[in-house]
C-alpha positions as CSV (number, residue, x, y, z in Angstrom):
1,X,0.0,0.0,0.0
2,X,1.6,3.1,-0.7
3,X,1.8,6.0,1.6
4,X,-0.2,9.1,1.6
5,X,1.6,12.2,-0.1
6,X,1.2,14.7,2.5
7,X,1.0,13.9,5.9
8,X,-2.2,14.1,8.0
9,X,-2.8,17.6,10.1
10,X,-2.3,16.5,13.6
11,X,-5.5,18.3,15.3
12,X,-5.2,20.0,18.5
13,X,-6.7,19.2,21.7
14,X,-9.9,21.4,22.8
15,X,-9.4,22.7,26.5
16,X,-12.5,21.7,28.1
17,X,-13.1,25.1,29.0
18,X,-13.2,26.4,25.7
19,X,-15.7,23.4,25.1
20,X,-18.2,24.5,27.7
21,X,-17.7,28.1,26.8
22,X,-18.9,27.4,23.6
23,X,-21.9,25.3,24.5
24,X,-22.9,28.2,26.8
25,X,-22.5,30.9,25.2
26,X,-22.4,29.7,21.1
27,X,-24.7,30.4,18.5
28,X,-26.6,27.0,18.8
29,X,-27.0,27.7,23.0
30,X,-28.3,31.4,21.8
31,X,-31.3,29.2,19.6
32,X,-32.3,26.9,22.6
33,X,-32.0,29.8,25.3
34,X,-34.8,31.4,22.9
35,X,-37.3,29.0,22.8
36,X,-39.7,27.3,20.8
37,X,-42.4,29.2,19.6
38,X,-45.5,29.3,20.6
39,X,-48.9,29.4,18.4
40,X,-50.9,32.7,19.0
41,X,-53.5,34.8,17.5
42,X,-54.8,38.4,18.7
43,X,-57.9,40.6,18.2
44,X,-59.4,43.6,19.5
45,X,-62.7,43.2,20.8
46,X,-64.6,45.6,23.0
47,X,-62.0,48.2,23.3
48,X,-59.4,45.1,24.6
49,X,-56.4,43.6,22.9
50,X,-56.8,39.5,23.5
51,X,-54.0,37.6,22.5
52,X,-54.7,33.8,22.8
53,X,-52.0,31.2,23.1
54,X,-51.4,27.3,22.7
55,X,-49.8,25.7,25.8
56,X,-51.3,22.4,26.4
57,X,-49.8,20.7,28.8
58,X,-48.6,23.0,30.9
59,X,-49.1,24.0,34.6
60,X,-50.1,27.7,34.3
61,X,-49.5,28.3,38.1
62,X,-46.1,26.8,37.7
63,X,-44.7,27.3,34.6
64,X,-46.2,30.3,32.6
65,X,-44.6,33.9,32.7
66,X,-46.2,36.9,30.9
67,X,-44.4,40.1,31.4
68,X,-44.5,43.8,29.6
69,X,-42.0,45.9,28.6
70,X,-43.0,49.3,27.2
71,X,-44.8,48.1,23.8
72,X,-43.8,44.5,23.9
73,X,-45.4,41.5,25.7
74,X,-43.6,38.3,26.2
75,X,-45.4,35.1,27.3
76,X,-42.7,32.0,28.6
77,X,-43.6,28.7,29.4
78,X,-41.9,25.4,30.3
79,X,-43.4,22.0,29.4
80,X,-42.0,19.5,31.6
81,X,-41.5,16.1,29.9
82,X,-42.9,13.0,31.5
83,X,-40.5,10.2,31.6
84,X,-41.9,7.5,29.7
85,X,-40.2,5.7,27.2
86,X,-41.1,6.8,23.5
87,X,-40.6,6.1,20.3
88,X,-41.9,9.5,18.8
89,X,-42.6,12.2,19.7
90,X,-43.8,15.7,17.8
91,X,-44.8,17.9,21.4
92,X,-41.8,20.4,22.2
93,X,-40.7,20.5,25.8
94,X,-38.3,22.9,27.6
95,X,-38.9,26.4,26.9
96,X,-41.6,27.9,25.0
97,X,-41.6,31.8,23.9
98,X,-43.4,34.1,22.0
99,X,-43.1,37.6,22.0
100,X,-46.1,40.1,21.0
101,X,-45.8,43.8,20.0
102,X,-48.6,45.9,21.8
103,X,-50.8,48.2,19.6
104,X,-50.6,51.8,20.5
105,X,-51.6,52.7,24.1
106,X,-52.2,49.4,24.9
107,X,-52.1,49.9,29.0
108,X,-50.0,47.2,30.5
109,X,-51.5,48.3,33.9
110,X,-54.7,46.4,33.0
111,X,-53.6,43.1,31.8
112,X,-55.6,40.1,33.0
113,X,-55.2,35.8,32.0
114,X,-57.3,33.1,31.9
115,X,-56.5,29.6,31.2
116,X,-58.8,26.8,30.2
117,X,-58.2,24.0,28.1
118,X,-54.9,24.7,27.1
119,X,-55.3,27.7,25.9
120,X,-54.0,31.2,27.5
121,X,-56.0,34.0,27.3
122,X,-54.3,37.2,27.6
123,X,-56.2,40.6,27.4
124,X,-55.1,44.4,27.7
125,X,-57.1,47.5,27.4
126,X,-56.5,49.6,24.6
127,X,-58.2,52.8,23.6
128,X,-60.8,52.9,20.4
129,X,-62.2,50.2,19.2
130,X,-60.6,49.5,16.2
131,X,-58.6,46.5,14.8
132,X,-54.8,46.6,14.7
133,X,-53.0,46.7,11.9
């Protein structure tokens, strides 16, 4: 057999640190510190701003955050996983997200949720009565 032309590049150790710096703090850790999203739709109905959100599954006592921040609303959730053994699976688990940006003069002061049946009902009061667009 005859031997290679060039010899092969001998490849350098990683530090360990280096390692864990990049799973902290790399691209791919930026993507699942962000979250999956979560499905959502909003309406204005009697002079409030609903926004309705998907999360199944999830204890909303526990595990749901909604917080606002001048003229953006951002719901968080965690789905905890159940430890069964599967074969498939299509439900996300860890961290759900989904950021909303408020219509004008939306008052986060007056924000009230409701959650039945897996769905979370968010709702603001806004001034007018007129869809956003």
């Amino acid at each position: 057999m005859p031997a290679p032309l060039l010899p092969r590049p001998r490849m350098l150790p990683w530090p360990r640190a280096v390692l864990r710096r990049v799973a902290r703090y790399g691209p791919l850790a930026r993507l699942l510190q962000a979250g999956r999203p979560i499905r959502a739709e909003d309406y204005v109905q009697d002079g409030r701003y609903i926004i309705r959100a998907d999360l199944p599954g999830v204890d909303p006592s526990r595990d749901v955050r909604v917080s606002v921040h001048d003229r953006t609303l951002e719901i968080r959730a965690v789905r905890r996983a159940d430890l069964r053994n599967r074969n498939h699976t299509e439900i996300p688990y860890g961290l759900l997200r989904r950021v909303v940006t408020l219509p004008h003069g939306a008052d986060g002061d007056t924000l009230t949720t409701h959650y039945a049946d897996g769905v979370l009902e968010i709702a603001l009061a806004v001034p007018g009565n007129r869809p956003r667009r």
